[in-house]
Structures are given as C-alpha cells and as structure tokens.
C-alpha positions as CSV (number, residue, x, y, z in Angstrom):
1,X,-12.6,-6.4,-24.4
2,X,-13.7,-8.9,-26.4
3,X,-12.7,-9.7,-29.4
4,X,-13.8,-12.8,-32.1
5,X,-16.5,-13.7,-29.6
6,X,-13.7,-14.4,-26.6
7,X,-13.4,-11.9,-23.8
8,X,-9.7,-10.5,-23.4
9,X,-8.2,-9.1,-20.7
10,X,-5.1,-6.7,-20.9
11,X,-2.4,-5.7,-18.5
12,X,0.0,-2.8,-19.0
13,X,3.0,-3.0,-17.5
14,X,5.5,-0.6,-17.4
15,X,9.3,-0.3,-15.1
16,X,11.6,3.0,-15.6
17,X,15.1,2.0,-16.4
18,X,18.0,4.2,-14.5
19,X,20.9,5.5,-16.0
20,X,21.6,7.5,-12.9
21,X,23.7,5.7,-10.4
22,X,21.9,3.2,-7.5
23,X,24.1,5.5,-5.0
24,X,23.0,8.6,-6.4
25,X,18.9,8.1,-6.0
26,X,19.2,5.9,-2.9
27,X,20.8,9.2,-1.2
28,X,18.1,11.3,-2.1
29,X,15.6,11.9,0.8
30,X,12.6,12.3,-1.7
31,X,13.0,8.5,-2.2
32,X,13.3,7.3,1.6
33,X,10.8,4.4,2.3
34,X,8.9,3.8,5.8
35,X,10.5,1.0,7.9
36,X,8.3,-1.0,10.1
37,X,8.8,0.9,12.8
38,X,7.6,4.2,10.5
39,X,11.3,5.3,10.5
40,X,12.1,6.9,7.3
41,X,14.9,4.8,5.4
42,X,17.0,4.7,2.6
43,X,15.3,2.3,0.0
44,X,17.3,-1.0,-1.3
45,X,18.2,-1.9,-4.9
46,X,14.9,-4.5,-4.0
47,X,12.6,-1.9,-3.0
48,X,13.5,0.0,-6.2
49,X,12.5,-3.3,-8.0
50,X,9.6,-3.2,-6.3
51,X,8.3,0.2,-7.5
52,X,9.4,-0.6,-11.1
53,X,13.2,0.9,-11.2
54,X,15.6,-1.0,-12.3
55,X,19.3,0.3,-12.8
56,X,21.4,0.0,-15.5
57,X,24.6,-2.3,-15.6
58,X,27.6,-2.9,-18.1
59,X,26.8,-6.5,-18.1
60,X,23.3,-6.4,-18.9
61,X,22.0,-8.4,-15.8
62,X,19.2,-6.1,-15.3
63,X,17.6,-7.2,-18.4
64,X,15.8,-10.1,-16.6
65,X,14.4,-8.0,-13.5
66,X,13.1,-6.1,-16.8
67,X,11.5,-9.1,-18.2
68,X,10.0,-10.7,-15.0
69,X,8.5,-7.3,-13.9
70,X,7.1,-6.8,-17.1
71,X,5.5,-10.3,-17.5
72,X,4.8,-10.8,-13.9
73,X,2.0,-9.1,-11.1
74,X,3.8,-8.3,-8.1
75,X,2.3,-7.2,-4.5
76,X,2.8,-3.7,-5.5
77,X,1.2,-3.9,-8.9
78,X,-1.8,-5.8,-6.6
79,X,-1.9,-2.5,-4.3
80,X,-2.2,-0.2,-7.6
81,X,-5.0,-2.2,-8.7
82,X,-6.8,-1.6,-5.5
83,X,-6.1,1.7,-5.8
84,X,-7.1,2.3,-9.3
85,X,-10.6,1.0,-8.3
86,X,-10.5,2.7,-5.4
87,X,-10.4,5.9,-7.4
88,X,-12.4,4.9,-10.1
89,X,-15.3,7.3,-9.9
90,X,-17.9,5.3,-11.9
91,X,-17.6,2.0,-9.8
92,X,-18.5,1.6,-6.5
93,X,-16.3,0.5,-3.9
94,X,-16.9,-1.7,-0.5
95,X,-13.9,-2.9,1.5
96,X,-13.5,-6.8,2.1
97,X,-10.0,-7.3,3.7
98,X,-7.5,-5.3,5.2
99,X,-5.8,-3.9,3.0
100,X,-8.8,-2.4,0.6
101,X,-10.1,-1.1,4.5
102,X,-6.7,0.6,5.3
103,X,-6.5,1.9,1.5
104,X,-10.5,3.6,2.2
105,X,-9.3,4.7,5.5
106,X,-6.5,6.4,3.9
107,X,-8.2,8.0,0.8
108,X,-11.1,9.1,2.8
109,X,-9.0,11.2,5.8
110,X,-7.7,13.9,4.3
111,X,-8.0,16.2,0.8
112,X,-5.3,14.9,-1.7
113,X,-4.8,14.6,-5.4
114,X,-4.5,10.6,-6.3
115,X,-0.7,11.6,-7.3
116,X,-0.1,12.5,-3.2
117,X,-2.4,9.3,-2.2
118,X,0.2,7.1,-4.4
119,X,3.3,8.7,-3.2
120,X,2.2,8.1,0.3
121,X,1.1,4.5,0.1
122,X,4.1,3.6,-2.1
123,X,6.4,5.3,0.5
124,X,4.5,3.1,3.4
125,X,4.1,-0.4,1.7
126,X,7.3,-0.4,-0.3
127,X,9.9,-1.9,2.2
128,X,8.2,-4.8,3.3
129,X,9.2,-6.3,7.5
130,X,11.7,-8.9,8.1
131,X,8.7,-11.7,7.3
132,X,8.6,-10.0,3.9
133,X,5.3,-8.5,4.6
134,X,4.3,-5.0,3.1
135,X,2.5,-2.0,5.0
136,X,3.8,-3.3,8.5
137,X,3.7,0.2,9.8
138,X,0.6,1.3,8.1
139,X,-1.3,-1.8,10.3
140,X,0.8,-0.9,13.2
141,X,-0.4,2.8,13.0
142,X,-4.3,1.8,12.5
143,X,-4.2,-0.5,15.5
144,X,-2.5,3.1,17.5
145,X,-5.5,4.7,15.9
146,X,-8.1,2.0,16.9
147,X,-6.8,2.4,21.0
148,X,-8.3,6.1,20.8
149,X,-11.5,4.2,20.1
150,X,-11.3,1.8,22.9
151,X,-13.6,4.4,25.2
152,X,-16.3,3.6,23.4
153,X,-16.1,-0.6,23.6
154,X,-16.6,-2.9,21.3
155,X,-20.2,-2.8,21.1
156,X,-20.8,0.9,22.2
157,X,-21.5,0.0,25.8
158,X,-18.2,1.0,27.7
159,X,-14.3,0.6,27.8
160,X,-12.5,-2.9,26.2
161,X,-9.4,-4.3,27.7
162,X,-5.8,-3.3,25.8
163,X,-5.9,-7.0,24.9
164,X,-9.2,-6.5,23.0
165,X,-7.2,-4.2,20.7
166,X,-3.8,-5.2,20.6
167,X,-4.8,-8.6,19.2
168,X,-7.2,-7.7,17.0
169,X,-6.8,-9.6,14.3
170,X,-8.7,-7.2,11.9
171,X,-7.6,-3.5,12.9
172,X,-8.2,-1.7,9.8
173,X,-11.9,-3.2,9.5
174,X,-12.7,-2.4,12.9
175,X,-11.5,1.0,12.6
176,X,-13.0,1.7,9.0
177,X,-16.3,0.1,11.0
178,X,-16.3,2.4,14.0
179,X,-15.4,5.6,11.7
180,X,-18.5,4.8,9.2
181,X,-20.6,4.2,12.9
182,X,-19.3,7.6,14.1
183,X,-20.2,9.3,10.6
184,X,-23.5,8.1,10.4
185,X,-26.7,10.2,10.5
C-alpha cells in the first residue's frame, strides 16, 4: 500500500499457541509428517515450530519461539507465499525453480479445495532430511514419476539412459515440461 507517498509492504504473521500437551498432539495420526523416505512419522516439537505451534511451558521459554516466528520468514512461510500466488486467481502464474514447478505439478493433478492442497504440502515439506532440506520426498517422488517418461527420451526421439534421469538435476521442471508437451494441442 502506500501511504505518505512511500510504498509499504505488510506481512501477517500468525503461530497457534498449545495448551494441550506436546505428547498428546504428537500421538495423533492426523498430525504425522512425511519422512524422506515418504514414511509417515510422528512430527518433533521443531516441526511443530515449523508450522506455527508452539506449546505452552510453566517457565515461559516458549515466549521467544513466539517472538522469532512472529518477526521472522521462515522456509515454510516462503512455501505459503508460493502457494498463495499460486492460487491467486487474478495473477498469472509461470514456474521458475523447483519448487514453484513441483507446487504447479501438484495443484494441477488432481481436483482439491486449497485447504486439502495445504494440508498435503505441509504434511510433505514439514520434516525437512538429515541436510535440513524440506520436500525431500516430494523431489524423490517426481524424479519416480519422471522414469515413466523416460520412453519417450529427452528430446522425443527414443529411450534415455537411467543415468539421464536419476541425475537430473532439475526433475520437477522436466516433468512439469514434458506434462505441458503431452497436454498440448
């Protein structure tokens, strides 16, 4: 917005604060997080962090996880964004990195309210790997998806080595690439 001649820019930021017990919600299998082998597991107390709850203690420690997360962006908070735009019916939307190429994959394959897209990509990019990088097995499970396209070769002339695909460096973009060839008129 701008106001007094000077544009403005401002971020909401919100975290849900927990009364119920760490143990308690940690249990529940509505909560369980994807690994980065796309196991389903228990999340941490830093993967709550992560998606904004924070739990209450006697001593008032949690008071600075409040603070940060609501002053800070996180990698989560960058994720939302994308999604927000992706979802945003009066802008237009092109992929230019991974991630925003996995996020179009994802909206675009199957029928789902924006609340079901959210709940999906939170459960998949929350627990990041043992490098500390998110949506390990999201990648993972686009580069499976890419093989089934490895028929067709990399230029649409025949079949491409497993080597061609495994090291890909960009799996989502080639896969977002090939579907948009495949869907063309």
């Amino acid at each position: 917005m701008e106001f007094e001649g000077e544009q403005w820019t401002f971020r909401l930021r919100g975290i849900l604060i927990s009364n119920s017990p760490f143990a308690s919600l940690s249990t529940q299998a509505k909560f369980n997080v994807m690994d980065e082998m796309g196991h389903f597991a228990p999340p941490t107390l830093e993967d709550f962090k992560r998606g904004r709850i924070i739990f209450q203690s006697p001593d008032r420690s949690y008071i600075d996880d409040v603070l940060r997360l609501l002053t800070e962006d996180t990698t989560i908070d960058h994720l939302l964004a994308l999604s927000a735009r992706l979802f945003d019916r009066n802008a237009y939307f092109t992929p230019s990195d991974e991630l925003e190429y996995e996020l179009d994959l994802r909206k675009n394959e199957k029928e789902q309210t924006e609340s079901e897209f959210m709940a999906a990509l939170l459960r998949d990019y929350l627990k990041p790997d043992a490098r500390g990088m998110s949506g390990t097995w999201a990648r993972k499970r686009r580069r499976q998806e890419l093989m089934d396209y490895a028929m067709e070769g990399k230029w649409g002339f025949g079949g491409e080595r497993i080597s061609d695909i495994r090291d890909h460096p960009a799996p989502c973009g080639e896969l977002w690439k090939r579907k948009q060839k495949l869907n063309s008129p």
